[in-house]
N, C-alpha and C positions, 0 to 999 in steps of 0.2 A: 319324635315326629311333630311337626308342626301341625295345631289344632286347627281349625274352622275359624275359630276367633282371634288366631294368631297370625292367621294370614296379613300380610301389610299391603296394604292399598297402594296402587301405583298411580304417578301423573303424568299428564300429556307433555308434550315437550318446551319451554317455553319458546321455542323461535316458529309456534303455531301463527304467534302475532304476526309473524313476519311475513309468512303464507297466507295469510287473508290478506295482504295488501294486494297480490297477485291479481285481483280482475282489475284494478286500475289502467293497465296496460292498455287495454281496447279505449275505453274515453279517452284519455290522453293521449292515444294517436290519433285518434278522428279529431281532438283541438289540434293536434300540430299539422296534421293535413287542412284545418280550415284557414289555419294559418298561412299556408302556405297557397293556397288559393285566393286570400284575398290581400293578400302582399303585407300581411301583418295587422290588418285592419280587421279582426271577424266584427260580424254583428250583434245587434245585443241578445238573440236569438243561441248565437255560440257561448258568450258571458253567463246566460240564465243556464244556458248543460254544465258550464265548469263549476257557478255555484251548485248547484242540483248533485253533479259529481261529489263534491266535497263535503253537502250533506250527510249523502251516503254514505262516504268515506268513515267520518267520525260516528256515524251510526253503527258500521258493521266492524270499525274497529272494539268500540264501546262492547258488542256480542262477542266478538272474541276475545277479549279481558274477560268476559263472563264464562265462557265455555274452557276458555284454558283455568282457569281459577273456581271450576263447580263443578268438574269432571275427572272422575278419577275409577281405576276397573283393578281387580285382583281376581286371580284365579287360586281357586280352592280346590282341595283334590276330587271332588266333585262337579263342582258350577263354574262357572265364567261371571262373575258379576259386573255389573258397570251402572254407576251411580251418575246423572247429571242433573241440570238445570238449575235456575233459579228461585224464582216466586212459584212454577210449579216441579215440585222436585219429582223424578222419574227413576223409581229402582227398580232391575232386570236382573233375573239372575238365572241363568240356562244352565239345565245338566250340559256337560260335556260328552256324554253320549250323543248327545243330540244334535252338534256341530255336524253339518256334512262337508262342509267345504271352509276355506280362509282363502283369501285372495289378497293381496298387496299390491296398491298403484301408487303410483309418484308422476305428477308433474314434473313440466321442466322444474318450474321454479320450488319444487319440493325438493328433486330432485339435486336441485345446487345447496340448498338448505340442509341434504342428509337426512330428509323427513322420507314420510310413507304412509298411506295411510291401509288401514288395515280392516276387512268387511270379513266376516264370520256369517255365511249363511248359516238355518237351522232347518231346512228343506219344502220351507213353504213357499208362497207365488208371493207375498206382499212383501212391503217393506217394513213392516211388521213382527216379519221373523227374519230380520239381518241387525245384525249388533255392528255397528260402527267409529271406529276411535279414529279420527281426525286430528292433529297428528302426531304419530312416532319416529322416534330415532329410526335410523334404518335398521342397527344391529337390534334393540328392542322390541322393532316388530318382528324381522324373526325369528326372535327367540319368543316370544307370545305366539306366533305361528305356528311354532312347533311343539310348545305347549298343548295348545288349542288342539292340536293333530294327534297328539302321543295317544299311544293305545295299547294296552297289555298285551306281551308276545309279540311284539310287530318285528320283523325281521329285515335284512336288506334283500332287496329283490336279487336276483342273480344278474340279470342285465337291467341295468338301472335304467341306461341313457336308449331310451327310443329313437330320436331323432332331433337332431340340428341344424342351423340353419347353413343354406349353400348361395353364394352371391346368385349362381346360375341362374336361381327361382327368378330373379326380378324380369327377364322375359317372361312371364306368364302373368305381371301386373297388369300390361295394358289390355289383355283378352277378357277383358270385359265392355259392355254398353257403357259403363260408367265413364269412358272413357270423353266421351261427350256430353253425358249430363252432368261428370263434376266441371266441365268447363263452364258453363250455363250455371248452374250454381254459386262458383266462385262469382263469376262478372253480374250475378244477378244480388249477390252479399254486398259486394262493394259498392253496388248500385245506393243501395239498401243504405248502405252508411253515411256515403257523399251527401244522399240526399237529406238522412235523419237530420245532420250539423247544417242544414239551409244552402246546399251545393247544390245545382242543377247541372248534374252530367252530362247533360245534351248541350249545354252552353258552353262545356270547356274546348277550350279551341280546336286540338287535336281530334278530339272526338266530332266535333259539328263537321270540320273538313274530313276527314276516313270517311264518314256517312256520306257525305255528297260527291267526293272522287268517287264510293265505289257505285253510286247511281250513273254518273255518267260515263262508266268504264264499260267493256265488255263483257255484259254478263256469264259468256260463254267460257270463258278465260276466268273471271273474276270469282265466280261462285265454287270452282272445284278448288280454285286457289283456296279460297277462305274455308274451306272443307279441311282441305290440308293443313292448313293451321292449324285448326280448330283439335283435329284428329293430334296432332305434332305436341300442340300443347296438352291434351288428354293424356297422353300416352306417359309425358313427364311427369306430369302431376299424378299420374296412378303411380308410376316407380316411386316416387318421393313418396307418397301415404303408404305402399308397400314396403319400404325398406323403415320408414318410421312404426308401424304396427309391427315389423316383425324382428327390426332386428335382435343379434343376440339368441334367436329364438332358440329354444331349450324342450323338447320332451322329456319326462324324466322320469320314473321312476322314485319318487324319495324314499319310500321303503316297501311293502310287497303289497299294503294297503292305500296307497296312494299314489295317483298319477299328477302329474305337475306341469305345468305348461306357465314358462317364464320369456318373455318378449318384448321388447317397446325400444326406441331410442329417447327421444327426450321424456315420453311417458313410459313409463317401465308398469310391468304389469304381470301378476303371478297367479294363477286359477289353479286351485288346487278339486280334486274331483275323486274320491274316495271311490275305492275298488266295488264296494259293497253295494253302490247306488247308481253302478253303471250296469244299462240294459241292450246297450248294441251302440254300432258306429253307422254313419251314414257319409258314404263315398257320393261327392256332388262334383256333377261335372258341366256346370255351361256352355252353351253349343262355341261358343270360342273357343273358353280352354280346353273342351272338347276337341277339336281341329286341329290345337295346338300342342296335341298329348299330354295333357296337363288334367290336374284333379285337385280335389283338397278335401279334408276328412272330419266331421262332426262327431263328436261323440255325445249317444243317446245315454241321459244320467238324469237324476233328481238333483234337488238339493240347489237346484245353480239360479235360482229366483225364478220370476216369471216368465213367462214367454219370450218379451222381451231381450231380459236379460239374460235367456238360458242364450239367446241366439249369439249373443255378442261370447259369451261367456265358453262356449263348449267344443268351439274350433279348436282341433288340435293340432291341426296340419295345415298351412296356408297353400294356397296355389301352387303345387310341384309338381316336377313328373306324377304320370301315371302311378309307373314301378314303383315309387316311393309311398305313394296314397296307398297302392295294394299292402306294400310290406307293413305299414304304420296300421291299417287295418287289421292284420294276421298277428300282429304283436300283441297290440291292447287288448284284442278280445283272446289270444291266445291259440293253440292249437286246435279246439272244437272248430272256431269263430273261420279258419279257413284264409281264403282270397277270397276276399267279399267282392273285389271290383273286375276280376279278371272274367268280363262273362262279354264274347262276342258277340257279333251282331247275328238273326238270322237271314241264313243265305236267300228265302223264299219266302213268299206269303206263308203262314202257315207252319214253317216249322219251326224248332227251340232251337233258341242261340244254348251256344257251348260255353258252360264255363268252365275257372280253372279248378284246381284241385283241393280239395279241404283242407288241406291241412295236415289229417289224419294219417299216420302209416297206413298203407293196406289201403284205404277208402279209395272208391272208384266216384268220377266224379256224377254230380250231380247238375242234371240240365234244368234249366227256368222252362217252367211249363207257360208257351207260349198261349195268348186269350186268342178269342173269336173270331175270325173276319170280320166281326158287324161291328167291333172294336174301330175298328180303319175305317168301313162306312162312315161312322158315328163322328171320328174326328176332322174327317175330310165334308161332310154337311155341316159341320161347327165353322168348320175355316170357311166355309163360301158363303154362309149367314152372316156371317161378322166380321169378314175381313173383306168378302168380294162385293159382296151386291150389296154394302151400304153405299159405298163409294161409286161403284158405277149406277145404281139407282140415282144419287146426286146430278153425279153429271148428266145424266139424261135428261132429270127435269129443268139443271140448267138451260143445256142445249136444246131443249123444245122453247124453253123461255127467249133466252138470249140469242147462241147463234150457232148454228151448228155444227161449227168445228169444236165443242166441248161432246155432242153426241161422235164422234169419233174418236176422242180421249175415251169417252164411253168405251169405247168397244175395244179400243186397245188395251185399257187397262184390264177390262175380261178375261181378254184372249191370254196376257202377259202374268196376272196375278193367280189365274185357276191351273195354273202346273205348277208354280210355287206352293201355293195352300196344299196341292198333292204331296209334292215332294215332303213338304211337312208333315204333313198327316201318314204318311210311311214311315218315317223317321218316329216320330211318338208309336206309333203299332208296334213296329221293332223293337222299341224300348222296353215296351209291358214285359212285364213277365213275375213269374212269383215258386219260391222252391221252399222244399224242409229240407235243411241240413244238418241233420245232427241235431244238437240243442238249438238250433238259428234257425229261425223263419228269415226269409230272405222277399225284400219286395225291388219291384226297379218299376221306374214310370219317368215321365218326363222327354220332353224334347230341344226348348229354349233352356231347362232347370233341371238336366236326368240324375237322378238322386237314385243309389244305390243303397237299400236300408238293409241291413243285419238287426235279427231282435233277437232276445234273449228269448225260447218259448216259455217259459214257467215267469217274463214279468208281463206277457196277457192278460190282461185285468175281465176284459169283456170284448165282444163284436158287435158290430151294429152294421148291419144289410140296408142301404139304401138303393133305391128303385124308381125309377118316374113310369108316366104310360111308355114314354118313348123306349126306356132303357129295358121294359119288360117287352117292348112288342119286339125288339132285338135281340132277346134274351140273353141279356148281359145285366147283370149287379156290380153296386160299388160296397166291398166291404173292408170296415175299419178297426183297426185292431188297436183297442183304447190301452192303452201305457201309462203309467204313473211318472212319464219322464219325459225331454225333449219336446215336442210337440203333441205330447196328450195321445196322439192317434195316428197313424201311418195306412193307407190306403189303396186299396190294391183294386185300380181302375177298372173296371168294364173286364171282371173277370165270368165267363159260364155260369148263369145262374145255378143249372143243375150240377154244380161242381163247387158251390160258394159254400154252402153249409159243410159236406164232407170235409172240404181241404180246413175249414174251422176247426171239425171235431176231430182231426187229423192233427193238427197244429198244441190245440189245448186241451188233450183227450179226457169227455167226461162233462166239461161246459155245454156243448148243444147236445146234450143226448135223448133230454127226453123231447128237442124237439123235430128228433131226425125219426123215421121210419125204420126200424128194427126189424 
C-alpha cells in the first residue's frame, strides 16, 4: 500500500500558458473595431490601450509561468493537498470527508486546448473553503473528480440517468423579462466599449441617421415596430444563451451518493451535489413560463458555495415542461418527496388548491392549507401604494402644474391599473399555501416568481415569526424555516397567526414546545 509520504505530487498542465492568453481576445477586437472606424488611422488614445494591453500581456503571462511551475496537488488516502505560490508559499490540505461537491468548467478556449478546470467545494459560503486547480487535462480532471468523490460502499444507483436534454425546451427560453433587458444590456456593453477605445457611437453614420428617420417617422407605426425588434431580437438571443448553458445537458446519477448535472456548449460545466447534503428541491415557475406550461427545478443542498454561487450552481432542471419539472422533482427527492409541483389552483377565495399525489403506495393526498383573506387585502393595498398612486399622484401634480390633460392620464391610468394590481393580488393569494407531507414541509408563494419549496423536515435548523403593527392588526405572521442550505431560510408568507407556532411544533416536533401552551 502506498504510504502518506509516497504519495507522488502531480502537475498542472503545461498548455495552462496557453489558456491565460485567452482574455486578449476582447482588447484586440475593440483595436480592430477602432480600426476600422477610423479607416486605419486610430489615435494615440487607441496606441496608449494596445501598449497598456501588452503590458499586461507580459505581466499575466510572467504569473502564469509562476503558477504552472509553483503549483502542484496529490491526494492521499485521507486529504486532498495542493501546494502553491511563490515568495508567499500557501499549503492546504483537506480531509476528504470533507469534500461536498467537485465541479468541472471549460471555456471555449480550454475547451479546444483539452483543459478543465476543476473546483472542490468543502461546504462553506467563502472562497476560502473551495480548493482550485486551473488547469487540467480533461481525462485527469476526471479522474481527480472521482477521486475526490469515491466513498466506501458507494454503489451504482439503479436509474442512474434522471433527465436529458430535449431540443423542444428551447421554446421556453424566451418566457422570460429578460428577453428585453439582455437586449439593453447587450447595446448598452457595446456602447460601453466603442466608447472605452475613443469611438463616439452617436456620431457613426448609421446610428446618427436611425435616430433621426425614427424622429421624423410615425410614431404610431414606428414605436410597436421597434418593440417588435427589440422583442424578435430578445427572443434569439435568449435561445442562443439557452441552448449555450444547457446543451448536452445530463441529470445523472454517478453512483447512489451523488447527483450530477453536466451542461454547456462552448463552456462545458459539471456540478456535482452529494445525496447526503441535499435538503429539498424548489419547483420555480415564472408568470411566463408559467402561461407557457413550463417550470424548472433547484435543488435545496449545502456545500455549493455562497449564496451566490449556490444560485448559479443548484439548477438541475432548465426551463421544461411542467410534467417534466414534477417528474425530475419525484426522482431526486425520491418516493417520500412526492409531486412536489402538481398542486392547482384554488377554485374560490378561501379554499385549498388540490394537489397531486405523494408518491406514496396507499397515501391519500394532501391539500396546501390555504392562508387568510387579509392575505389578499394586504397584497392588493401593497399593489395600489406602490404601483397605483405613485404614478397617478405624479401626474396630478403635473397636471395641476402644467396642463390638464396629464390630470386625465391621471385618472385613466387609475381606473386602468387598479384591476390589474387586483388581478395580481389574487394570483399571489392563490399562490400561498403550505402542507406536511410525510418527511417534506411543503411551502408555495409567489406570483411574478411562484416557487414551489419541498424541505426535508429533520434539516429545520430553527423558525423565526416575523410580524409588523400592520401584519398583527391583520392577524397574519411571516415565518421562516432557517435551513443550513440554498437560501438559508424559505418563508411561508402571511400565514394565521394563531396557526403559525402549531404548524412549527407540527413540522419540527419538540423545537417550540416550551413555548406553545400545553
Amino acid at each position: 500500500m502506498t504510504t502518506h509520504a509516497e504519495t507522488p505530487w502531480r502537475t498542472l498542465s503545461p498548455r495552462t500558458l496557453l489558456a491565460h492568453c485567452a482574455w486578449l481576445g476582447a482588447p484586440l477586437g475593440s483595436f480592430g473595431l477602432t480600426l476600422l472606424a477610423t479607416g486605419g488611422h486610430p489615435g494615440a488614445r487607441a496606441w496608449s490601450t494596445l501598449g497598456t494591453v501588452t503590458a499586461v500581456f507580459l505581466v499575466i503571462t510572467a504569473a502564469g509561468l509562476v503558477t504552472y511551475r509553483r503549483t502542484r496537488y496529490r491526494v492521499t488516502p485521507d486529504a486532498f493537498e495542493l501546494h502553491t505560490g511563490l515568495f508567499t508559499r500557501r499549503v492546504r490540505s483537506v480531509p476528504l470527508h470533507r469534500i461536498r461537491n467537485v465541479d468541472l468548467t471549460a471555456n471555449p478556449v480550454q475547451r479546444v486546448l483539452g483543459l478543465a478546470v476543476l473546483r472542490a467545494g468543502t461546504g462553506g459560503g467563502t472562497r476560502s473553503a473551495e480548493l482550485s486547480l486551473e488547469a487540467l487535462t480533461r481525462p485527469a480532471a476526471e479522474r481527480l473528480r472521482v477521486e475526490l468523490l469515491a466513498r466506501a460502499g458507494a454503489v451504482d444507483a439503479e436509474d442512474p440517468v434522471v433527465s436529458t436534454a430535449d431540443p423542444r425546451w428551447l421554446r421556453y427560453a424566451p418566457l422570460t423579462f429578460w428577453i428585453f433587458g439582455g437586449v439593453f444590456a447587450a447595446v448598452g456593453a457595446i456602447w460601453r466599449v466603442l466608447d472605452g477605445v475613443g469611438i463616439k457611437p452617436w456620431r457613426i453614420g448609421f446610428v446618427r441617421h436611425a435616430f433621426e428617420e425614427f424622429g421624423r417617422s410615425l410614431l404610431w407605426l414606428t414605436v410597436p415596430l421597434a418593440l417588435l425588434v427589440v422583442t424578435a431580437l430578445g427572443a434569439v438571443g435568449a435561445m442562443a444563451l439557452y441552448a449555450e448553458n444547457w446543451w448536452k445537458y445530463r441529470l445523472e446519477w454517478t453512483d447512489a451518493a451523488t447527483l450530477r448535472v453536466r451542461r454547456g456548449m462552448f463552456t462545458t460545466r459539471s456540478v456535482s451535489i452529494e445525496r447526503a447534503r441535499l435538503r429539498g428541491v424548489v419547483l420555480r415557475e415564472p408568470m411566463l413560463l408559467r402561461a407557457g406550461g413550463g417550470a424548472s427545478v433547484r435543488a435545496v443542498a449545502g456545500g455549493l458555495g455562497n449564496r451566490e454561487e449556490n444560485r448559479k450552481r443548484s439548477v438541475i432542471l432548465p426551463p421544461a415542461p411542467k410534467s417534466e419539472a414534477e417528474r425530475v422533482c419525484t426522482h431526486v427527492l425520491g418516493q417520500q418527496g412526492g409531486r412536489t409541483g402538481q398542486m392547482g389552483q384554488t377554485g374560490q377565495m378561501g379554499q385549498t388548491g388540490q394537489t397531486g399525489q405523494t408518491g406514496q403506495a396507499g397515501q391519500k393526498e394532501v391539500p396546501l392549507t390555504a392562508h387568510p383573506r387579509a392575505a389578499l387585502r394586504r397584497r392588493f393595498v401593497r399593489g395600489l401604494l406602490w404601483a397605483v398612486a405613485p404614478v397617478t399622484v405624479a401626474l396630478a401634480v403635473l397636471g395641476a402644474l402644467l396642463t390638464p390633460v396629464l390630470l386625465y392620464c391621471a385618472a385613466a391610468y387609475a381606473v386602468l391599473a387598479a384591476p390589474v394590481v387586483h388581478a395580481l393580488a389574487r394570483d399571489a393569494y392563490r399562490s400561498l399555501g403550505h402542507a406536511l407531507r410525510g418527511n417534506w414541509l411543503v411551502i408555495r408563494s409567489g406570483t411574478f416568481q411562484r416557487e414551489t419549496v419541498t424541505l426535508d423536515r429533520s434539516s429545520v435548523l430553527a423558525w423565526t415569526f416575523t410580524d409588523t403593527p400592520f401584519s398583527r392588526r391583520a392577524g397574519v405572521v411571516t415565518a421562516t424555516a432557517a435551513v443550513a442550505a440554498g437560501e438559508d431560510g424559505y418563508r411561508i408568507r402571511d400565514m394565521a397567526a394563531t396557526e403559525a407556532a402549531g404548524f412549527a411544533d407540527a413540522a419540527v416536533p419538540g423545537m417550540l414546545r416550551e413555548f406553545l401552551d400545553i
